[in-house]
C-alpha positions as a Markdown table, in Angstrom:
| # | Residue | x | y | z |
|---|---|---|---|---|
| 1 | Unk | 20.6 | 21.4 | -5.3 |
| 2 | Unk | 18.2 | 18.5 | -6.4 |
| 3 | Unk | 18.9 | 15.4 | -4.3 |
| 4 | Unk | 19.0 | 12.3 | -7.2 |
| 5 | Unk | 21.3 | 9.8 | -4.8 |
| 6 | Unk | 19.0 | 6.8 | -3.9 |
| 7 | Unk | 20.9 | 6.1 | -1.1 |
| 8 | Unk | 21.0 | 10.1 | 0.4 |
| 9 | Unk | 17.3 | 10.3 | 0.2 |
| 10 | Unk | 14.6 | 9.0 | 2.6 |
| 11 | Unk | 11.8 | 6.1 | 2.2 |
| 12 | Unk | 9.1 | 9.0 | 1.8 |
| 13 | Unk | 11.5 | 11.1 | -0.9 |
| 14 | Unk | 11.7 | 8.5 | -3.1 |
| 15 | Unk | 7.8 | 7.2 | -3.1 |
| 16 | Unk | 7.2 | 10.7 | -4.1 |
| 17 | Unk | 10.1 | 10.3 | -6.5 |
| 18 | Unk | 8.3 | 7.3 | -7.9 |
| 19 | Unk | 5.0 | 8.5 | -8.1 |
| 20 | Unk | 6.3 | 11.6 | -10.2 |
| 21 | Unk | 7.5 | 8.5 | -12.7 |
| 22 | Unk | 11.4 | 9.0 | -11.7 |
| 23 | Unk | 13.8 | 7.1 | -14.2 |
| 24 | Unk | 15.8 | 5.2 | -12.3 |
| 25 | Unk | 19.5 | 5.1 | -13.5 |
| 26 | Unk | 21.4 | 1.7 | -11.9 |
| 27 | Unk | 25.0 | 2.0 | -12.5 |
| 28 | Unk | 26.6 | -1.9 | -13.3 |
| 29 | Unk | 30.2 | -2.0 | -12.6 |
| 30 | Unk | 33.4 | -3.5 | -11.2 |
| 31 | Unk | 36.4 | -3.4 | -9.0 |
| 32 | Unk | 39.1 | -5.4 | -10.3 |
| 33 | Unk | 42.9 | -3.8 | -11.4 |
| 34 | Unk | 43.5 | -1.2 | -13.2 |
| 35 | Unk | 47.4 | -0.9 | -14.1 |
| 36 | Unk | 49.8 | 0.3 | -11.7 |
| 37 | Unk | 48.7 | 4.0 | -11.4 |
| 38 | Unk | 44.6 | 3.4 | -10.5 |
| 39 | Unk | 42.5 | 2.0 | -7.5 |
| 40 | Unk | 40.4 | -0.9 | -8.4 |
| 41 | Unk | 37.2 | 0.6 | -8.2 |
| 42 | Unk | 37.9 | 3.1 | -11.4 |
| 43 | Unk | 34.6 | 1.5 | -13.1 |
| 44 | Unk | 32.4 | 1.7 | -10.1 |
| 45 | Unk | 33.7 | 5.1 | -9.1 |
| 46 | Unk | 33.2 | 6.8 | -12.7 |
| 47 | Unk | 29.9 | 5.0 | -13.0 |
| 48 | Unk | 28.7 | 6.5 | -10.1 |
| 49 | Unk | 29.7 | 9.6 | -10.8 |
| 50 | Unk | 28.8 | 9.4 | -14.5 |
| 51 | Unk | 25.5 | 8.8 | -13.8 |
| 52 | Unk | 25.3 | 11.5 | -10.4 |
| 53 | Unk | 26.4 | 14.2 | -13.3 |
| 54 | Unk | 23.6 | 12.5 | -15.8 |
| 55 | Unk | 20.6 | 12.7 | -13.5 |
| 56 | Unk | 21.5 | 16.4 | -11.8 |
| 57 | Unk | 21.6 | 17.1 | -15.9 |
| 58 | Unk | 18.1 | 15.5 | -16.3 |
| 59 | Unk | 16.5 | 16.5 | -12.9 |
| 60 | Unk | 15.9 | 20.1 | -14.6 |
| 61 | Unk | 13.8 | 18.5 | -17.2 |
| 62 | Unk | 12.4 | 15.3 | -15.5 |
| 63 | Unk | 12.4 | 13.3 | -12.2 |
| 64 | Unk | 15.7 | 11.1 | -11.7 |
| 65 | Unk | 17.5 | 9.0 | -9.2 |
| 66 | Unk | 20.3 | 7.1 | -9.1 |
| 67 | Unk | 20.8 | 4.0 | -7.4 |
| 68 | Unk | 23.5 | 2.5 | -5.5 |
| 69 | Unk | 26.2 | 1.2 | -8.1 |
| 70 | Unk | 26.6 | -2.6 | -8.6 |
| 71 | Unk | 30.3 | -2.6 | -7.7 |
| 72 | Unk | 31.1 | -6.2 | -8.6 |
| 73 | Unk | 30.9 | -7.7 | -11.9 |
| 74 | Unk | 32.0 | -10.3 | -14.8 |
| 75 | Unk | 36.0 | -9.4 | -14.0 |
| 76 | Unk | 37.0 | -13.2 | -14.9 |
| 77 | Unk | 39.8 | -11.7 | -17.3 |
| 78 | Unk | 41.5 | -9.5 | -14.3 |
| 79 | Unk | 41.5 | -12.1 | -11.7 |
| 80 | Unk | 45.3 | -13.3 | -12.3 |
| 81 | Unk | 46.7 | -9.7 | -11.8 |
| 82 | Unk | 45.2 | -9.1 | -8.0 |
| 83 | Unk | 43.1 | -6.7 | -6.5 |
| 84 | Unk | 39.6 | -8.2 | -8.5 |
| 85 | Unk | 36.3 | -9.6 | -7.9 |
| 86 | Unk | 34.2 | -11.7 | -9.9 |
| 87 | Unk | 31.0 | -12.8 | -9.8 |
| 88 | Unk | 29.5 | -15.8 | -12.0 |
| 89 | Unk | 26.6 | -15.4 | -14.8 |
| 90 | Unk | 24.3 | -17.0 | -13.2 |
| 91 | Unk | 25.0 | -15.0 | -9.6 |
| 92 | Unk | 25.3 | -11.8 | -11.6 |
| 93 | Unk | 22.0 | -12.3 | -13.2 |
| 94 | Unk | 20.6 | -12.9 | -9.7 |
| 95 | Unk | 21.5 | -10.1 | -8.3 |
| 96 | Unk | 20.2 | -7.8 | -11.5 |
| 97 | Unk | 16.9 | -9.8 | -11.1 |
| 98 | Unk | 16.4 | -8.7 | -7.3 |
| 99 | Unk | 17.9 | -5.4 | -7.9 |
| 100 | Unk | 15.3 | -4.4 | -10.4 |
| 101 | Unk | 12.6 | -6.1 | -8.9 |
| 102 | Unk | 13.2 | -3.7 | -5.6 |
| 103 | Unk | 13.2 | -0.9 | -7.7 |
| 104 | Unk | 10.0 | -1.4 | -9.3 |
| 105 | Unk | 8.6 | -3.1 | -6.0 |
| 106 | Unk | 9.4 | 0.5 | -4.4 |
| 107 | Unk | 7.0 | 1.9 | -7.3 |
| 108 | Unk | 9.4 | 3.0 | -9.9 |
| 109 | Unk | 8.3 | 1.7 | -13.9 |
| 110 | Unk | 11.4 | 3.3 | -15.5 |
| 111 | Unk | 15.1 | 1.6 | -15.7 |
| 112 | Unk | 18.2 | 2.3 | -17.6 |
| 113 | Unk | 21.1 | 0.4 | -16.8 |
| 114 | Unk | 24.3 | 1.7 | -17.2 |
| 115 | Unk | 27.3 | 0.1 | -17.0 |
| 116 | Unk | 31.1 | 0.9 | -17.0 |
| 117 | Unk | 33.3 | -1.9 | -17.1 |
| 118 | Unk | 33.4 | -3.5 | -20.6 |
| 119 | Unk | 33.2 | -7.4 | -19.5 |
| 120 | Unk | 29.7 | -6.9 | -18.3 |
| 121 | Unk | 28.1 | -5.8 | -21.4 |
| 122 | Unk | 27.5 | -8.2 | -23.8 |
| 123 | Unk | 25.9 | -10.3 | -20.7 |
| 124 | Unk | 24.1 | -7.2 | -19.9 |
| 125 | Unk | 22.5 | -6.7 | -23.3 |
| 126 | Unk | 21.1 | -10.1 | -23.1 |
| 127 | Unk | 20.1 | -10.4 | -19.6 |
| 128 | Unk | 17.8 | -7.4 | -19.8 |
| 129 | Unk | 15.5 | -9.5 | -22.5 |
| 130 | Unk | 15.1 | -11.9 | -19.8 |
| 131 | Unk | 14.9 | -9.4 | -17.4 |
| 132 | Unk | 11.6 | -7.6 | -18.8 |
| 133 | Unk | 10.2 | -10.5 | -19.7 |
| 134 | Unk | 10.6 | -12.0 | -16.5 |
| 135 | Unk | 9.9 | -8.7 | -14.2 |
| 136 | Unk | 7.2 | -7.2 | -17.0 |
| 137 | Unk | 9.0 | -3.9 | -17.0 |
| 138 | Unk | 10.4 | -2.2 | -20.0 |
| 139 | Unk | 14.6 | -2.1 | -18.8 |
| 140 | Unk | 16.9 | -0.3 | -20.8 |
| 141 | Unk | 20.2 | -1.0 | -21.1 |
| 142 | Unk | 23.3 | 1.4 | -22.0 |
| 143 | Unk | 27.3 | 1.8 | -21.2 |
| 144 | Unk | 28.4 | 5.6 | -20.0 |
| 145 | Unk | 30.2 | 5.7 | -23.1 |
| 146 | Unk | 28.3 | 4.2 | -26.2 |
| 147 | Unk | 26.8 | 7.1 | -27.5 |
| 148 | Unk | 30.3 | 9.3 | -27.4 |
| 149 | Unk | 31.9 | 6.5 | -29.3 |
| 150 | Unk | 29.0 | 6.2 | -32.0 |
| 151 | Unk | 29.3 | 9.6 | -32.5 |
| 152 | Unk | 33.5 | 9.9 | -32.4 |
| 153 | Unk | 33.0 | 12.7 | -30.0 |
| 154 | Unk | 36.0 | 11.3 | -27.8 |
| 155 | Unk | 38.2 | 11.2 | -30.5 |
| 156 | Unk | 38.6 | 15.3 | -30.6 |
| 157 | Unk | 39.4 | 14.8 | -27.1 |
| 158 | Unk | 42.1 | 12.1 | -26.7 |
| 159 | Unk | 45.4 | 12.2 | -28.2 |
| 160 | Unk | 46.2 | 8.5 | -28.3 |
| 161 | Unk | 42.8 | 6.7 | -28.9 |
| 162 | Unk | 39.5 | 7.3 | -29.9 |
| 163 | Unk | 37.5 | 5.8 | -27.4 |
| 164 | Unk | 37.8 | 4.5 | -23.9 |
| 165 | Unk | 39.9 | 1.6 | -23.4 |
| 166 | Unk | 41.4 | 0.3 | -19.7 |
| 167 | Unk | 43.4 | 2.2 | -17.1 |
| 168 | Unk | 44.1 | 4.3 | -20.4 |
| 169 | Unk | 44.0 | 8.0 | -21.5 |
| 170 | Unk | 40.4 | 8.2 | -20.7 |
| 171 | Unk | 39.7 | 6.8 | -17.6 |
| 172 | Unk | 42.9 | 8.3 | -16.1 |
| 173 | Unk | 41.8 | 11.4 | -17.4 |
| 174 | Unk | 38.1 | 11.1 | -15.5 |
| 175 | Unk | 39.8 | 9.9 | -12.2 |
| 176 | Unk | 41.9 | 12.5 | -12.7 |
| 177 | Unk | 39.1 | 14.7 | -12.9 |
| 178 | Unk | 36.9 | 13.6 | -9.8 |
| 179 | Unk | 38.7 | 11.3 | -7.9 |
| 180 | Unk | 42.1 | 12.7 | -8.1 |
| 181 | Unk | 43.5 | 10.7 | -4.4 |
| 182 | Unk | 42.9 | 7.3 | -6.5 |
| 183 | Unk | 45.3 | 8.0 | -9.0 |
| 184 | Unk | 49.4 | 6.7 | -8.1 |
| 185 | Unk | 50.6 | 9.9 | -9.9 |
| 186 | Unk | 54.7 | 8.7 | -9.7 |
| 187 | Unk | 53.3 | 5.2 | -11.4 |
| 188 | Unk | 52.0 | 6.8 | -14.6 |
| 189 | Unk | 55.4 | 6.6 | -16.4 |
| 190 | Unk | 54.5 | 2.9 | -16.0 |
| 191 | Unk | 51.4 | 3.5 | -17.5 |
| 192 | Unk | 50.8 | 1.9 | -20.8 |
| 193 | Unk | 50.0 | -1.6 | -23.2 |
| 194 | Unk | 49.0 | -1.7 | -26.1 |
| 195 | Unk | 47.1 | 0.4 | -28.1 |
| 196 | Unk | 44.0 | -1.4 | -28.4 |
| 197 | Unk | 43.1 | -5.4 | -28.3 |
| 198 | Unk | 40.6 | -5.4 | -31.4 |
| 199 | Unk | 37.3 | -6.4 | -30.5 |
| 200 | Unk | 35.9 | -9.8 | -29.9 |
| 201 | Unk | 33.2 | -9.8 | -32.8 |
| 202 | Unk | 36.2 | -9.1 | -35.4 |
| 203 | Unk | 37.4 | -12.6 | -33.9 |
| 204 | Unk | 36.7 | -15.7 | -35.9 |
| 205 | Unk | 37.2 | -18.0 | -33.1 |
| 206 | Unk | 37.0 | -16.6 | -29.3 |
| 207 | Unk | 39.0 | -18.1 | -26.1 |
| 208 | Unk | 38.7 | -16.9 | -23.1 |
| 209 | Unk | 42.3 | -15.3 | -22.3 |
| 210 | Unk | 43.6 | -13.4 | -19.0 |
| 211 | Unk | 44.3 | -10.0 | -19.4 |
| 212 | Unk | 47.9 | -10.7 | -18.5 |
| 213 | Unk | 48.4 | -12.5 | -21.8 |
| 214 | Unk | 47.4 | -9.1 | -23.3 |
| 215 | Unk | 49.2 | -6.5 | -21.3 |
| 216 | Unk | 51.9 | -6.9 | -18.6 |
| 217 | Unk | 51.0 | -3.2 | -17.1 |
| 218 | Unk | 47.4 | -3.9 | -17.0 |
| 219 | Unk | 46.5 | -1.3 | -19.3 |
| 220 | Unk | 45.3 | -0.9 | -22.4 |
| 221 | Unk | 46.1 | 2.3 | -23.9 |
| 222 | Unk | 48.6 | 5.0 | -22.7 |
| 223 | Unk | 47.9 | 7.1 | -19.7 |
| 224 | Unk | 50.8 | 9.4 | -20.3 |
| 225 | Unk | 48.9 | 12.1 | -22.0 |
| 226 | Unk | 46.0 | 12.1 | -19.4 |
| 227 | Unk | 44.6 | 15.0 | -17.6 |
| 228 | Unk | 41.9 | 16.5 | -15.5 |
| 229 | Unk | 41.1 | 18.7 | -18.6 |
| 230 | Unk | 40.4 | 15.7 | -20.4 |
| 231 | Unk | 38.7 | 14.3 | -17.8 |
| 232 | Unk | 36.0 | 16.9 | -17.6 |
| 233 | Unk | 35.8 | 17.1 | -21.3 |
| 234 | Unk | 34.9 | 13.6 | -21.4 |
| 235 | Unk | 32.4 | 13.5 | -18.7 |
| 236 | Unk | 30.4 | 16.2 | -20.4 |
| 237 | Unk | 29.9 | 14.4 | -23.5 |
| 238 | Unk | 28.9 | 11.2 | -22.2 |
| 239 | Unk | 26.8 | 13.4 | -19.8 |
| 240 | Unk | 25.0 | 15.5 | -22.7 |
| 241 | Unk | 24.7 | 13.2 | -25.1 |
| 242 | Unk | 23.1 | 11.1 | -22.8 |
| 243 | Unk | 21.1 | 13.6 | -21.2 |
| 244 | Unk | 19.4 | 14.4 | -24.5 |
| 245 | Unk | 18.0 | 10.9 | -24.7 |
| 246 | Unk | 16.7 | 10.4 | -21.4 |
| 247 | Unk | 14.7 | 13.8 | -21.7 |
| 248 | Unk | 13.5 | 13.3 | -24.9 |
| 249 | Unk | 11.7 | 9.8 | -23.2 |
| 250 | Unk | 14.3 | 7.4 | -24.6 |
| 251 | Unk | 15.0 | 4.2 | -24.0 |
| 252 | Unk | 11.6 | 3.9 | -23.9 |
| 253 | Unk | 10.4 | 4.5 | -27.2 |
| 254 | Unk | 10.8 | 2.0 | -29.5 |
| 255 | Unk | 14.1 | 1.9 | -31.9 |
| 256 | Unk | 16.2 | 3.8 | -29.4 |
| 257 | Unk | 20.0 | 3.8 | -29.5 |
| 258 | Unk | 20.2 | 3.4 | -26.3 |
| 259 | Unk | 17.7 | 0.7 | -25.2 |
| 260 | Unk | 19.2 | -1.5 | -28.4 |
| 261 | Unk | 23.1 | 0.0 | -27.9 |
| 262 | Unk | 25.3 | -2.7 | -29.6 |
């Protein structure tokens, strides 16, 4: 099997890698709670696997690697229910700025950031402006599930909502699915909020709120109906529809979904 884990290849692996013009994937995450059924690190754990699945799809057709995840995030929102971490804005933008410049300092020209914990993206989107400005580097930006919602492909998989929400359906499902010791099986009767929390650009007026004041389970959906099947089923669609645009030289073409996700 094709090694595409930064951090299980050597120094001499991966100047090859970057002299074959390897995309570089760099999963942005979190570890903050995730209801009373789920470790913390669900988003850094399904990035990381997200994207491991990704690049061993891609490594047929193209070089890959994928870096060590960012495991802490913009988690502000969690902080009152326990078991988070938080970074600021301007320490998260920091670290994203020495990050990428080691990556292309090690040779690479090609990065896609892909992140998996909803509070980071709309910083995200903006900070990669700066970012290629700043580094000169064309930097891409994605979530592992933007182009599965686009296209409603999650919807024929999930019974209770159409996309991915927190701690919900989905996510369960995918731990469920690949990381199977993390989930509190006897807590998922306890397992469920509210549907869905609208999103902020519906809003006409936005303050910031905890999570608690949204959900007293921490979750937002219902995990009830999860299951490994559904786990795997999701994975491959974010996986393939993904995989398509990486192959076919995307995000770094102009006008691509996933360089200019919103």
């Amino acid at each position: 099997m094709i090694e595409v884990l930064w951090n299980r290849m050597t120094a001499a692996e991966l100047t090859a890698a970057a002299a074959s013009d390897a995309i570089v994937l760099l999963p942005a995450a979190s570890t903050e709670q995730h209801g009373p059924h789920l470790a913390t690190g669900v988003d850094a754990f399904l990035g990381q696997e997200g994207c491991r699945r990704l690049a061993l799809r891609v490594a047929e057709r193209r070089p890959i690697v994928v870096a060590p995840t960012i495991w802490m995030g913009l988690a502000e929102h969690h902080v009152a229910s326990g078991g988070t971490f938080s970074v600021s804005l301007a320490t998260y933008y920091a670290l994203l700025r020495d990050l990428c410049d080691s990556i292309l300092r090690a040779g690479f020209t090609k990065i896609l950031i892909v992140n998996s914990h909803g509070g980071n993206f709309a910083a995200l989107v903006a900070m990669t402006t700066d970012l290629a400005r700043e580094l000169k580097a064309p930097i891409g930006v994605t979530t592992l599930y933007t182009l599965p919602h686009a296209s409603g492909a999650y919807a024929e998989v999930l019974e209770d909502q159409k996309e991915v929400h927190h701690a919900c359906e989905a996510e369960t499902s995918m731990m469920m699915a690949a990381f199977p010791d993390c989930v509190r099986a006897q807590k998922i009767s306890e397992a469920f909020g509210p549907s869905e929390v609208g999103s902020p650009m519906q809003r006409p007026l936005l303050v910031f709120n905890s999570f608690t004041e949204l959900t007293a389970s921490g979750v937002i959906g219902d995990a009830r109906r999860a299951s490994a099947a559904k786990g795997e089923k999701l994975f491959d669609i974010a996986v393939s529809l993904l995989a398509e645009k990486l192959i076919a030289g995307e995000p770094w073409q102009s006008e691509s979904p996933v360089a200019n996700c919103t």
